[in-house]
KEDREN-984029 format. One record per residue (C-alpha): residue in one letter; x, y, z. Coordinates in steps of 0.5 Angstrom, whole numbers, padded with zeros to 4 digits, always signed. Example, Ala and Ser with C-alpha at 12.3 -4.5 7.8 and 13.67 -1.06 7.14 Angstrom:
BEGIN
A+0025-0009+0016
S+0027-0002+0014
This chain:
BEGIN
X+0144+0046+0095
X+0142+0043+0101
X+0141+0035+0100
X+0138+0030+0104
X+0141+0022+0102
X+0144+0024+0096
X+0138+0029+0094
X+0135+0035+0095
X+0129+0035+0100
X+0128+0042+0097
X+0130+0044+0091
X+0132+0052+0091
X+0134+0053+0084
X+0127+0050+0082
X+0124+0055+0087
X+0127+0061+0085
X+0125+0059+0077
X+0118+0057+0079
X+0117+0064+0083
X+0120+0068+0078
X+0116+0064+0072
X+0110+0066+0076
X+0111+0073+0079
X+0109+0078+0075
X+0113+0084+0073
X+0110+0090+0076
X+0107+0097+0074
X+0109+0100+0066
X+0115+0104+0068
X+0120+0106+0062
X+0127+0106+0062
X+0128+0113+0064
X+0122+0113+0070
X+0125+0106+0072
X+0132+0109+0072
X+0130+0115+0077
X+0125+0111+0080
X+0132+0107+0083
X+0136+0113+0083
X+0131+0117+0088
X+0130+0111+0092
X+0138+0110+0093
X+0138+0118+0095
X+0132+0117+0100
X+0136+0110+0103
X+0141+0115+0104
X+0138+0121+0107
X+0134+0116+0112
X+0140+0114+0115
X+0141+0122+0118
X+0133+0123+0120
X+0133+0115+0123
X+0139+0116+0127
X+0137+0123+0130
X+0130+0121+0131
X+0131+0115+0135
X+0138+0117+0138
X+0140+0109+0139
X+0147+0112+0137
X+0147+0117+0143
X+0150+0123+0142
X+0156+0120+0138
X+0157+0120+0130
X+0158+0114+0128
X+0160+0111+0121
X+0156+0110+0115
X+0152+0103+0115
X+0157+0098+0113
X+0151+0094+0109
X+0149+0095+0103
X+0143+0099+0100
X+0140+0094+0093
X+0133+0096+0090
X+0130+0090+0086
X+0125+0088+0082
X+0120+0081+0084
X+0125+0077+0083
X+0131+0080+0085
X+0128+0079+0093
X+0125+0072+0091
X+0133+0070+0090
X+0135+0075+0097
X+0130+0070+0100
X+0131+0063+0097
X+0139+0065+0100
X+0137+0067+0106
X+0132+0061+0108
X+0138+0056+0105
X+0142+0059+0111
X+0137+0059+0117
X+0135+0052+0114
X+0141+0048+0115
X+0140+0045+0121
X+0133+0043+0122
X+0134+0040+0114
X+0142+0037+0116
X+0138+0033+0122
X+0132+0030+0117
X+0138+0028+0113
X+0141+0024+0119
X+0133+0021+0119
X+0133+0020+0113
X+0133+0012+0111
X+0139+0010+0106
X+0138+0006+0100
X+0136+0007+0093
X+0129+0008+0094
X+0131+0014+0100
X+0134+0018+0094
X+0129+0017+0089
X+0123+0019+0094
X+0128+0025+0096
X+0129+0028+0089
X+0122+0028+0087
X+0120+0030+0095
X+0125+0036+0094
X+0122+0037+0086
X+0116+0037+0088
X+0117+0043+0094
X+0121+0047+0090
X+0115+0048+0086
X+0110+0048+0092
X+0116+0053+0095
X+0116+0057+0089
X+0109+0058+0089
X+0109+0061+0096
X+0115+0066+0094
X+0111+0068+0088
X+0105+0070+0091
X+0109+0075+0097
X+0115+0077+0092
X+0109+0082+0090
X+0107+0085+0097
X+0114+0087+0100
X+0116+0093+0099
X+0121+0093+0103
X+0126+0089+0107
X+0132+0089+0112
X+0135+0082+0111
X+0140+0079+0117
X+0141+0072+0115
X+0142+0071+0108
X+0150+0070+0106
X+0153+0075+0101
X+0154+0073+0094
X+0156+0077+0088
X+0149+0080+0085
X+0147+0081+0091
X+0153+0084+0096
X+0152+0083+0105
X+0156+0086+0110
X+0160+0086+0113
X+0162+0077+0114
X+0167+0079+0119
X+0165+0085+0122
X+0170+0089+0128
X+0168+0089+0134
X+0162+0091+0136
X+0159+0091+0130
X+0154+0087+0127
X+0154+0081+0122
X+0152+0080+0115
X+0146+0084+0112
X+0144+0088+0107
X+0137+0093+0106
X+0132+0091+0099
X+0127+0096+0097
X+0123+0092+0092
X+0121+0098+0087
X+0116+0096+0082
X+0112+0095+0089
X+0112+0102+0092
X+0111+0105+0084
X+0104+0100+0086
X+0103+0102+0092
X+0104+0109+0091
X+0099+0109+0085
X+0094+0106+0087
X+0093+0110+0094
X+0094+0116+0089
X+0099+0120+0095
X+0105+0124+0093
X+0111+0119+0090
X+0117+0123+0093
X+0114+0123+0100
X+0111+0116+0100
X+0118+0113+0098
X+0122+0117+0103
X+0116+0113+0108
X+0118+0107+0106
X+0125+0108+0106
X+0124+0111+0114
X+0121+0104+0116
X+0127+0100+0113
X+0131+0104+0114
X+0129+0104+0122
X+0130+0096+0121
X+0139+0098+0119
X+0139+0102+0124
X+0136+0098+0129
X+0142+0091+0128
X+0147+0096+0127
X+0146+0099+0134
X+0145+0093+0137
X+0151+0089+0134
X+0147+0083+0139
X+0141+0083+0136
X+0142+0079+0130
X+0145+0073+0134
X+0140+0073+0139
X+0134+0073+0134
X+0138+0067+0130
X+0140+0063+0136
X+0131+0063+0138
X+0129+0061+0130
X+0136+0055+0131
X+0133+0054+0137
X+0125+0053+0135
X+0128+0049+0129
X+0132+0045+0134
X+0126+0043+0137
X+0122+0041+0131
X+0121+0033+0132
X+0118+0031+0124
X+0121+0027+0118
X+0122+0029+0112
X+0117+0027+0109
X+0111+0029+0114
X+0115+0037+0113
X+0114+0036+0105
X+0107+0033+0107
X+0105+0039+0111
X+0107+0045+0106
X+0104+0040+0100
X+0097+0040+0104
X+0098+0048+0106
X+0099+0050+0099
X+0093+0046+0096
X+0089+0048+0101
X+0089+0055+0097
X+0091+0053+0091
X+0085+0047+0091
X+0090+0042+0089
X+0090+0043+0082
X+0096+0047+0081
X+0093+0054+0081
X+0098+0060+0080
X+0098+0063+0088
X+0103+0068+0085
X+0098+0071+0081
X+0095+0076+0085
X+0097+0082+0082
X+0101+0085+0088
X+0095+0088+0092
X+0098+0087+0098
X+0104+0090+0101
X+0110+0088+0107
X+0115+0087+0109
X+0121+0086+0116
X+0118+0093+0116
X+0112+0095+0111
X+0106+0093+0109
X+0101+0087+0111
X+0107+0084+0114
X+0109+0078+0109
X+0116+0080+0107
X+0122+0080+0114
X+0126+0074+0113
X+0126+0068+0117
X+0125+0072+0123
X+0119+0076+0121
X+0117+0070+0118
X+0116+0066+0123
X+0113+0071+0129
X+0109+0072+0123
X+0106+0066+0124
X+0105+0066+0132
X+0098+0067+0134
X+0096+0073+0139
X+0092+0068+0144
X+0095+0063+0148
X+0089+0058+0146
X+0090+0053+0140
X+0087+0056+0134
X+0082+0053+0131
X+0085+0048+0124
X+0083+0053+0119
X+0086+0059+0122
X+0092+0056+0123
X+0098+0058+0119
X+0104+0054+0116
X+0109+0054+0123
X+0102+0054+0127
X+0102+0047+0125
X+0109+0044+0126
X+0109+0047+0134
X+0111+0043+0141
X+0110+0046+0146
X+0117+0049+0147
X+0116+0052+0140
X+0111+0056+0143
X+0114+0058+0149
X+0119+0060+0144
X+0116+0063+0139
X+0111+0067+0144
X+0119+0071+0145
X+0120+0072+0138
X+0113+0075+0137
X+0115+0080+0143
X+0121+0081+0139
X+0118+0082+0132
X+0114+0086+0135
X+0118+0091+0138
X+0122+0092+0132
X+0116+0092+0127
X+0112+0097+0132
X+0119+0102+0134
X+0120+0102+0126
X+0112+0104+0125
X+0113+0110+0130
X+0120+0112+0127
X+0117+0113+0120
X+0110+0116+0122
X+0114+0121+0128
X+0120+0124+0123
X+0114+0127+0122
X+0111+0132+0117
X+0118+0137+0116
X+0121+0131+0113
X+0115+0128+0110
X+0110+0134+0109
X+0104+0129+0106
X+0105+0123+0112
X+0098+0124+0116
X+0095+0123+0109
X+0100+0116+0107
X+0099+0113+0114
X+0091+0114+0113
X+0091+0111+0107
X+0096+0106+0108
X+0093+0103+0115
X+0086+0102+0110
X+0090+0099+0105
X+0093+0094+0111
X+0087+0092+0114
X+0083+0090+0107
X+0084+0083+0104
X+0083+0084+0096
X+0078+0078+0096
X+0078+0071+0099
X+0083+0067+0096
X+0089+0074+0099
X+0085+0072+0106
X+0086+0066+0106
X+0093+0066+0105
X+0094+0072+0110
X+0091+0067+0116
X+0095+0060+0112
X+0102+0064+0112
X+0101+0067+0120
X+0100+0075+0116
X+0094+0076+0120
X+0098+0075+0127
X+0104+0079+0123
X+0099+0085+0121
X+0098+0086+0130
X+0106+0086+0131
X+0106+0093+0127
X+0100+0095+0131
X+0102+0093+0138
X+0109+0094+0137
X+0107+0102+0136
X+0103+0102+0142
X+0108+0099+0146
X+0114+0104+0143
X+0108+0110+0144
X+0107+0109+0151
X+0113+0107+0153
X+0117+0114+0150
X+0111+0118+0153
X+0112+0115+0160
X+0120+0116+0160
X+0123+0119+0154
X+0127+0116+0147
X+0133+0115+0152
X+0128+0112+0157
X+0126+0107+0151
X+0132+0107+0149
X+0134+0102+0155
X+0130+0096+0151
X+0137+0095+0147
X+0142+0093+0153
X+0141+0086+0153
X+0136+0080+0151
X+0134+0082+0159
X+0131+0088+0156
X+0127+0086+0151
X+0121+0086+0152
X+0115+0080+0154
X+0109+0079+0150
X+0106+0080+0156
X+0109+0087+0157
X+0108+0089+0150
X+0100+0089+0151
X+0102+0092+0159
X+0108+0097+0157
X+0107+0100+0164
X+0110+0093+0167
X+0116+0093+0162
X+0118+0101+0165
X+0117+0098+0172
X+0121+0092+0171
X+0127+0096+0167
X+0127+0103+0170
């Protein structure tokens, strides 16, 4: 628990409560269904890894051992607390800085431990309402724990650090019954994408650290007080919520995402803060900002301009992995990504926009289509080896300006 002058500047355990009083259960399944629902999803995780791996061919020619970083399906609020854990972690820095600027005394703790009940809640709210639109999710960051495993801590060499792949099951049995497509075919769908995402850290053993080290260095420039962080999410969450405390959570699961499925909510602290990049370089108006929108410098910017170019390859070489293993593996796949694409696309109604815009999703929801395109001209131009090129060093990943222009990255790297 991260404390700020003898008390919490966010109370993680109050956030996971507060999410996980206001997320609803999910879909009607019984105890039988839930049972193969979890065993089919865990077979499809597993045959994903063969066709991933031989479709992207980012191990080359060799044969690599089996992913050292665990499989875990989850209900709602099994991916709240995996993201709590994942934030406590990437947040130290930036909350271990506001403690230095906190001033001491009696009256500092007691605004610090109102301050950090209040944004629990305010925090929990927030994970409510994303627990039920991630399908599934990659996750780099978060520590191991004993109910929910990471690895490896201390891999070999070469090899890449913590992590662990989520599959939030009662929202693909959603999805997949309110788009009616072929529940076999869309969860093995789902598990291409996530599974492109494993794929992509454990080949590229310095993409973790690398991504890391941009958010440590995004927060290293955040220049506010505590009590101006705490002041910022309040007003963000009461812009939707009207001030009165209304449950952001309730929606009934009616959007989907993840680091790698869905409307784009789900991903981490990586996903979420490329998420919350804007496509143009102007200053969005004030209504239309999300939540990172608000706090940035200029440096931030310049910053978070990479981390989208990042998200967005990433994002976009899983979009292109899962749609082009291709019909032999997936037999209704042109139908799911037609009915999918129409899903994403659709707020359910004003309160969902207007939480998509506040939260960056919007920004997010570019990122899987951009980032296609690019891995789409790209690998027409030179081959899956030729695009393969991309992950030889942070050198290669490509600018948010060859994201839009594909041919300038091959005429910079080839």
């Amino acid at each position: 628990m991260t404390s700020i002058g003898g008390s919490e500047m966010v109370d993680w355990n109050l956030a996971v409560a507060t999410a996980t009083r206001l997320t609803r259960p999910g879909p009607e399944v019984s105890r039988d269904e839930a049972r193969a629902i979890v065993s089919e999803l865990r077979g499809h995780a597993q045959a994903s890894e063969i066709h991933v791996r031989a479709f992207t061919r980012m191990f080359g020619d060799e044969a690599p051992a089996p992913h050292g970083t665990p499989v875990l399906i989850v209900d709602r609020p099994g991916w709240v607390r995996a993201n709590v854990a994942g934030f406590r972690e990437v947040l130290k820095p930036l909350l271990g800085k506001m403690q230095a600027r906190r001033p001491g005394g009696p009256g500092g703790v007691v605004l610090g431990t109102v301050g950090g009940k209040v944004t629990g809640v305010e925090v929990g709210m927030l994970l409510s309402f994303l627990s039920s639109r991630v399908l599934g999710q990659y996750e780099t960051f978060a520590p191991p724990t004993r109910e929910l495993p990471a690895g490896p801590v201390k891999p070999g060499p070469g090899e890449s650090r913590a992590g662990r792949l989520l599959l939030v099951a009662p929202n693909i049995v959603h999805v997949e019954r309110e788009l009616d497509v072929d529940p076999h075919d869309f969860r093995l769908w789902v598990c291409l994408h996530e599974e492109t995402h494993r794929t992509q850290f454990s080949a590229v053993p310095w993409l973790r650290d690398h991504i890391e080290g941009e958010i440590q260095s995004f927060l290293g420039e955040t220049e506010l007080d505590a009590s101006t962080v705490v002041g910022r999410v309040r007003e963000a969450v009461q812009s939707f919520t009207g001030g009165n405390g209304t449950n952001a959570g309730g929606a009934n699961g009616n959007g989907s995402g993840a680091n790698g499925n869905g409307d784009g909510s789900g991903g981490g602290a990586a996903g979420k803060a490329a998420g919350a990049a804007t496509d143009s370089d102007e200053e969005p108006a004030e209504e239309g900002r999300s939540l990172v929108d608000l706090v940035q410098t200029p440096t931030q910017r310049e910053i978070l301009a990479r981390v989208t170019a990042v998200m967005s390859l990433l994002e976009g070489h899983a979009d292109y992995v899962m749609d082009g293993v291709g019909p032999d593996v997936v037999p209704t796949v042109a139908e799911i990504r037609e009915k999918f694409s129409q899903r994403r696309a659709s707020g359910a109604g004003r309160l969902d926009q207007a939480l998509r815009r506040l939260l960056g999703l919007d920004a997010k929801l570019r990122q899987y289509r951009d980032g296609e395109r690019f891995v789409r001209a790209v690998v027409e131009q030179v081959g899956m080896d030729g695009f393969n090129r991309v992950w030889t060093s942070p050198n290669t990943l490509p600018t948010k300006a060859e994201i839009a222009k594909p041919g300038d990255w091959v005429a910079r790297v080839h």
